[in-house]
Backbone bond lengths (Angstrom), bond angles and torsions (degrees), N, CA, C in turn:
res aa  C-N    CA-C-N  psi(-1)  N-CA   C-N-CA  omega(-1)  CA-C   N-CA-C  phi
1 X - - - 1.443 - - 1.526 107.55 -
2 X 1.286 121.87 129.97 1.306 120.53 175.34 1.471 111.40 -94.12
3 X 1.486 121.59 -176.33 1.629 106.37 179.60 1.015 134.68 -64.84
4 X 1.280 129.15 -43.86 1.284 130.44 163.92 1.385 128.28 -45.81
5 X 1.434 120.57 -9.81 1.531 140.45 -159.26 1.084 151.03 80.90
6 X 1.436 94.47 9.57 1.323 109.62 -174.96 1.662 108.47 -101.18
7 X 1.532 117.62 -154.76 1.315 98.34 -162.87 1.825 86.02 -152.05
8 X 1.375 119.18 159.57 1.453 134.28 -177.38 1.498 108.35 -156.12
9 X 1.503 100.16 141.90 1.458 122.14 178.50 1.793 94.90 -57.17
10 X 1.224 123.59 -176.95 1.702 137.37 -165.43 1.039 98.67 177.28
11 X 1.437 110.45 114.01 2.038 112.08 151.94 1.390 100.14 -81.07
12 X 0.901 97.42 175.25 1.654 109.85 174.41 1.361 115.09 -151.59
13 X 1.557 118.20 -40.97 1.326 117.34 -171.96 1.118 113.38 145.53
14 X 1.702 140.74 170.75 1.643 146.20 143.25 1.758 113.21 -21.72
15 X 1.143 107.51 79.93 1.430 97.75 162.69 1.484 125.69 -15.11
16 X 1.282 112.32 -58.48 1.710 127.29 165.29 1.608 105.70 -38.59
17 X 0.769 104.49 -33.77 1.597 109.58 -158.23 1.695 103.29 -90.14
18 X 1.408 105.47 -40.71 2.069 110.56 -172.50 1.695 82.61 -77.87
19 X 1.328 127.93 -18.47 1.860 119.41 -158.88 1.507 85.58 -86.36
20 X 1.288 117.17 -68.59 1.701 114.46 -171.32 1.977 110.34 -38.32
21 X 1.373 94.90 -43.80 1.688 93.37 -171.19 1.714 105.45 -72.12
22 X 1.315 111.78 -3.65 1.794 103.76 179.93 0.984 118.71 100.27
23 X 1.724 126.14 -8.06 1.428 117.23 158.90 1.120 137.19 -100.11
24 X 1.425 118.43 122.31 1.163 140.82 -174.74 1.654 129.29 -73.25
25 X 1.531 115.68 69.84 1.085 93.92 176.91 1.664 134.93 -106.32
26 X 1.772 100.04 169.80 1.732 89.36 -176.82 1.915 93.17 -119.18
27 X 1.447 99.61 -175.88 1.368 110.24 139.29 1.168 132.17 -45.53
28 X 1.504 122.23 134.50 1.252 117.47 -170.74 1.477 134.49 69.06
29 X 1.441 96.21 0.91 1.806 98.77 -179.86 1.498 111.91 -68.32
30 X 1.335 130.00 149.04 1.791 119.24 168.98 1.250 96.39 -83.19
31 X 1.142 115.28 150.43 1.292 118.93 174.28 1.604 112.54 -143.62
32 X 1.685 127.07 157.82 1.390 105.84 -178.15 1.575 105.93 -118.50
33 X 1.042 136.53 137.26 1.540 132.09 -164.37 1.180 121.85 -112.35
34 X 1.179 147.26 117.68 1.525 125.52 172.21 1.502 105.05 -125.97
35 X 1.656 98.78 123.94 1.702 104.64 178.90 1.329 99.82 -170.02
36 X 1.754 117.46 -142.20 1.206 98.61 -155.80 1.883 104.11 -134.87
37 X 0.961 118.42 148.15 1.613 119.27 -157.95 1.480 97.52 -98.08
38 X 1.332 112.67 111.04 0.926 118.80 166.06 1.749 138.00 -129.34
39 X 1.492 148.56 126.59 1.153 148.17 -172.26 1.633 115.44 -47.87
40 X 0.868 110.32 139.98 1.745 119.62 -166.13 1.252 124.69 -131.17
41 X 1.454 154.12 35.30 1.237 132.67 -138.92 1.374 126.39 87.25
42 X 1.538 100.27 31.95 1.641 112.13 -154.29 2.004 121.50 59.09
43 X 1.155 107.71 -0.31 1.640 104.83 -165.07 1.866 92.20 -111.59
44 X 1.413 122.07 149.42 1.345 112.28 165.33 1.664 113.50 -96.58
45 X 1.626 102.23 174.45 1.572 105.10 -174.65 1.269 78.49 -177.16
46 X 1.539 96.96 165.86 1.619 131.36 177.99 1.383 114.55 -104.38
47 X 1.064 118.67 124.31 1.917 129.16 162.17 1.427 96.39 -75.85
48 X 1.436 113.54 117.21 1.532 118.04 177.58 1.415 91.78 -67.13
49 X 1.220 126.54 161.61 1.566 142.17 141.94 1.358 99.44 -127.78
50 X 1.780 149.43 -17.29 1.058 108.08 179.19 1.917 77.37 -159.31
51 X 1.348 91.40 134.62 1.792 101.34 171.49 1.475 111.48 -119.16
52 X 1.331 103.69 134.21 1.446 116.71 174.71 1.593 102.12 -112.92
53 X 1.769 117.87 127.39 1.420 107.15 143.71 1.452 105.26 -142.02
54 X 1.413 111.01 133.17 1.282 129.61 179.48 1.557 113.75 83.01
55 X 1.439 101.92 -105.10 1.287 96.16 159.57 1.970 128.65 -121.52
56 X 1.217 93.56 3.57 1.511 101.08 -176.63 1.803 92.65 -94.58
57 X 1.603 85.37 170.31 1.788 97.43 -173.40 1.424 81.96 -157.67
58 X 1.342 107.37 164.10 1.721 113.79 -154.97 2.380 81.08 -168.30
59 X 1.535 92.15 99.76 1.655 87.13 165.20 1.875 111.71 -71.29
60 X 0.857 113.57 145.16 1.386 130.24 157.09 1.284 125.59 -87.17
61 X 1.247 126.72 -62.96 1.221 127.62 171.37 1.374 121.84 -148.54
62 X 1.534 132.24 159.88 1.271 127.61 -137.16 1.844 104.27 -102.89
63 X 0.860 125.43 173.04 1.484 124.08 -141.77 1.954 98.07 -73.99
64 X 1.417 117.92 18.01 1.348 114.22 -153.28 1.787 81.23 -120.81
65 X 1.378 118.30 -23.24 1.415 122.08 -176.66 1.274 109.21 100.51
66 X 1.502 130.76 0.78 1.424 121.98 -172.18 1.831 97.27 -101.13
67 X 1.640 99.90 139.33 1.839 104.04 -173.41 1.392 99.20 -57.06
68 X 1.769 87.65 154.72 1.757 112.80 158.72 1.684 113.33 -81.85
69 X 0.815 113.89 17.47 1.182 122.08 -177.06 1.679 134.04 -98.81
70 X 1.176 126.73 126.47 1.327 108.93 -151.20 1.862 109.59 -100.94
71 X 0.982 162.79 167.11 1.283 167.94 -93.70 1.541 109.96 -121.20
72 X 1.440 104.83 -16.81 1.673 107.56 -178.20 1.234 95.35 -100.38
73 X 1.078 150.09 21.17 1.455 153.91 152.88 1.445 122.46 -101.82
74 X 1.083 114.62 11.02 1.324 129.77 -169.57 2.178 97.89 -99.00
């Protein structure tokens, strides 16, 4: 759900990749996102670059949009 109340698709990244860094996510987690909104298939969504839940934060990718992620996660 975003603020207004509504709700948007989110990449985020290699699952493998948010598991190695320690975050654990489920369904239903809140989470806070900052990245960049972009059109997809006619539908919009966000390229995470940086996820917050609770108190951990886990960057994704660096302020240029290209992943932190290295080639065995691919």
């Amino acid at each position: 759900m975003i603020a207004d109340g509504g709700s948007m698709e989110i990449h985020i990244g290699p699952s493998s990749f948010v598991k190695d860094m320690g975050m654990e996510l489920v369904v239903g987690d809140r989470v806070d996102v900052t990245g960049s909104r972009v059109i997809s298939e006619g539908a919009p969504l966000v390229i995470v670059r940086r996820l917050t839940r609770r108190e951990r934060v886990l960057d994704l990718r660096n302020a240029a949009g290209r992943p932190l992620w290295d080639d065995r996660y691919k």
